[in-house]
mmCIF file of the N, C-alpha and C atoms, coordinates in Angstrom:
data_MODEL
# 
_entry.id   MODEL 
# 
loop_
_atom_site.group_PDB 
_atom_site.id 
_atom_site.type_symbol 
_atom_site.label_atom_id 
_atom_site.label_alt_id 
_atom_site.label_comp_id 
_atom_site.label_asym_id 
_atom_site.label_entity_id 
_atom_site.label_seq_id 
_atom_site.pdbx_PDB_ins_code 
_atom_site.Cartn_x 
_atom_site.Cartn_y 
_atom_site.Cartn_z 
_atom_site.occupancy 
_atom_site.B_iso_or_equiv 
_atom_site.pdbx_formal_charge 
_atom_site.auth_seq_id 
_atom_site.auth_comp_id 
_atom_site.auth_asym_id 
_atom_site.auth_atom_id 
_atom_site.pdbx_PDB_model_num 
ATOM 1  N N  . UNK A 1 1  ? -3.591  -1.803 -4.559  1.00 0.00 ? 1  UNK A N  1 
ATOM 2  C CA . UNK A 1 1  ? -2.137  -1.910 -4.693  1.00 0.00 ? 1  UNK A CA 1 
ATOM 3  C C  . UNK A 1 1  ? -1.499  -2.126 -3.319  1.00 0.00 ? 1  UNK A C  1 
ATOM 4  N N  . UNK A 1 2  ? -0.413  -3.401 -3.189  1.00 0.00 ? 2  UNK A N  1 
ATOM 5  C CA . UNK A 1 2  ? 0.341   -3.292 -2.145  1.00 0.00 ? 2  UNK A CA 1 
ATOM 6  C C  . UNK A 1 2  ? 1.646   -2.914 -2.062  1.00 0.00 ? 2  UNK A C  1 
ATOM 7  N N  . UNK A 1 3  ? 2.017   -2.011 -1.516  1.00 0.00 ? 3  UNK A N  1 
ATOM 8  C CA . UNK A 1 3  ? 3.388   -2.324 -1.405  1.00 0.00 ? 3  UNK A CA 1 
ATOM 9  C C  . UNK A 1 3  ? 4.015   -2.011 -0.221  1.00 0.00 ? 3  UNK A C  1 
ATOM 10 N N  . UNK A 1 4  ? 5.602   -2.361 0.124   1.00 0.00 ? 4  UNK A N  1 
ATOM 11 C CA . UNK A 1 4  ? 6.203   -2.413 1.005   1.00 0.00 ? 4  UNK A CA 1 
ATOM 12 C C  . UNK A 1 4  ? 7.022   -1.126 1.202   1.00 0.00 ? 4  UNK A C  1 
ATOM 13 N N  . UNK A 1 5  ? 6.806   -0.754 2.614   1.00 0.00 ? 5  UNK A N  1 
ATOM 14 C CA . UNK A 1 5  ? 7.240   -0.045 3.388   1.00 0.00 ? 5  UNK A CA 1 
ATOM 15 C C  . UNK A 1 5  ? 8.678   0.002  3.536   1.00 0.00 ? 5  UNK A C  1 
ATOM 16 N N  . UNK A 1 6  ? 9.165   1.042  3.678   1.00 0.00 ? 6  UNK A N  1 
ATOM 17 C CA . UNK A 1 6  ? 11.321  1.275  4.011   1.00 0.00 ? 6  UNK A CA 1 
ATOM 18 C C  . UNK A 1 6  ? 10.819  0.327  5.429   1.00 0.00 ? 6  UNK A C  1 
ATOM 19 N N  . UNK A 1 7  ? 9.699   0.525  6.474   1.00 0.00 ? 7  UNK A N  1 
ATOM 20 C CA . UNK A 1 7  ? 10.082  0.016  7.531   1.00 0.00 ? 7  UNK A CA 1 
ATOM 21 C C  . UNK A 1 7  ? 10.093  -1.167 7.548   1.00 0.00 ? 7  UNK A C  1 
ATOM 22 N N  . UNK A 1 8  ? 9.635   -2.038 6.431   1.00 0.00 ? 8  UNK A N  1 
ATOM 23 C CA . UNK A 1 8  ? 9.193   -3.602 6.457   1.00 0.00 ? 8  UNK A CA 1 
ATOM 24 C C  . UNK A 1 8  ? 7.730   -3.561 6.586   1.00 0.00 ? 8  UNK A C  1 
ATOM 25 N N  . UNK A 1 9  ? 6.835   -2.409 6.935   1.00 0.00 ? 9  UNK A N  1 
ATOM 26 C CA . UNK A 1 9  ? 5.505   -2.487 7.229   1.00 0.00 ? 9  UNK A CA 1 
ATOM 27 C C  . UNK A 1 9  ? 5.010   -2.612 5.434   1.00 0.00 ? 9  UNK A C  1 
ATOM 28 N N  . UNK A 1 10 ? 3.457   -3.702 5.592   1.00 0.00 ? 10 UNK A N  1 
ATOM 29 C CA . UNK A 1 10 ? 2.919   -3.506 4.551   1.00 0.00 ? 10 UNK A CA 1 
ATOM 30 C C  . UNK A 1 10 ? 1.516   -2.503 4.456   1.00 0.00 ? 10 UNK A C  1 
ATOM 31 N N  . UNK A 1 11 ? 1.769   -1.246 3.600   1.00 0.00 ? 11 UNK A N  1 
ATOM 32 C CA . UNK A 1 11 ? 1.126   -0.536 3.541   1.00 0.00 ? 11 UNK A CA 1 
ATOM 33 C C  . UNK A 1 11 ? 0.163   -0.930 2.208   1.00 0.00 ? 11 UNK A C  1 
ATOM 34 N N  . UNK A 1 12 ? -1.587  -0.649 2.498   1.00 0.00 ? 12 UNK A N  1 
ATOM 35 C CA . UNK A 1 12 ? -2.325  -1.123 1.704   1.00 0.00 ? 12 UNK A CA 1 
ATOM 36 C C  . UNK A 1 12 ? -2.740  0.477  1.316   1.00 0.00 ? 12 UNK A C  1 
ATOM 37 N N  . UNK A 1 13 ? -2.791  0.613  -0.143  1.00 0.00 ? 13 UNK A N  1 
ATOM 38 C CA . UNK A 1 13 ? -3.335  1.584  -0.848  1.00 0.00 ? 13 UNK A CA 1 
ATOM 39 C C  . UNK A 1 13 ? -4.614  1.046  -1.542  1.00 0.00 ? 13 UNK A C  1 
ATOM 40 N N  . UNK A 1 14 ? -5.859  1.801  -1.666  1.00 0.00 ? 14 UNK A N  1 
ATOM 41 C CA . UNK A 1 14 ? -7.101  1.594  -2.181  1.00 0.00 ? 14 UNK A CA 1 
ATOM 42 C C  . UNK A 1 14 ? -7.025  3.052  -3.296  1.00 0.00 ? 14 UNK A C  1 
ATOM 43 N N  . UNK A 1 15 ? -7.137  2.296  -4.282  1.00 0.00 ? 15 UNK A N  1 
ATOM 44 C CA . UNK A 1 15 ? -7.625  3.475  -4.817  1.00 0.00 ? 15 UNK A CA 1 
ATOM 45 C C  . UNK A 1 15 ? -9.164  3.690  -5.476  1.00 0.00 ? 15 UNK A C  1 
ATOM 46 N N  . UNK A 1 16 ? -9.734  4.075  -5.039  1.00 0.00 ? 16 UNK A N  1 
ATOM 47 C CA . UNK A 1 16 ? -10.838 5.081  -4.929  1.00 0.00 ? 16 UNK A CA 1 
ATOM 48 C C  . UNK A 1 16 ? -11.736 5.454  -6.635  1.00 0.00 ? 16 UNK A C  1 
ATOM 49 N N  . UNK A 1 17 ? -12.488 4.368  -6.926  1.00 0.00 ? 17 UNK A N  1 
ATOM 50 C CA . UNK A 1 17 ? -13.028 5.382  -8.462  1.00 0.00 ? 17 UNK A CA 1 
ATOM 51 C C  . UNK A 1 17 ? -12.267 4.475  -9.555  1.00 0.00 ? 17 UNK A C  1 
ATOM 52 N N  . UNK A 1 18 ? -11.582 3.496  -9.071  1.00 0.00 ? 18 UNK A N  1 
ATOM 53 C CA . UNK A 1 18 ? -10.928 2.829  -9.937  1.00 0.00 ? 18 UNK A CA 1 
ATOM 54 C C  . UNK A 1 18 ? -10.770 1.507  -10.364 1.00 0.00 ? 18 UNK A C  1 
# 
């Protein structure tokens, strides 16, 4: 899943087992 940051940064989530 990606999504965007309040700062404009793109934060990458992995999720794990899924």
């Amino acid at each position: 899943m990606i999504r965007l940051n309040t700062n404009g940064s793109i934060d990458y989530t992995f999720s794990i087992g899924t």
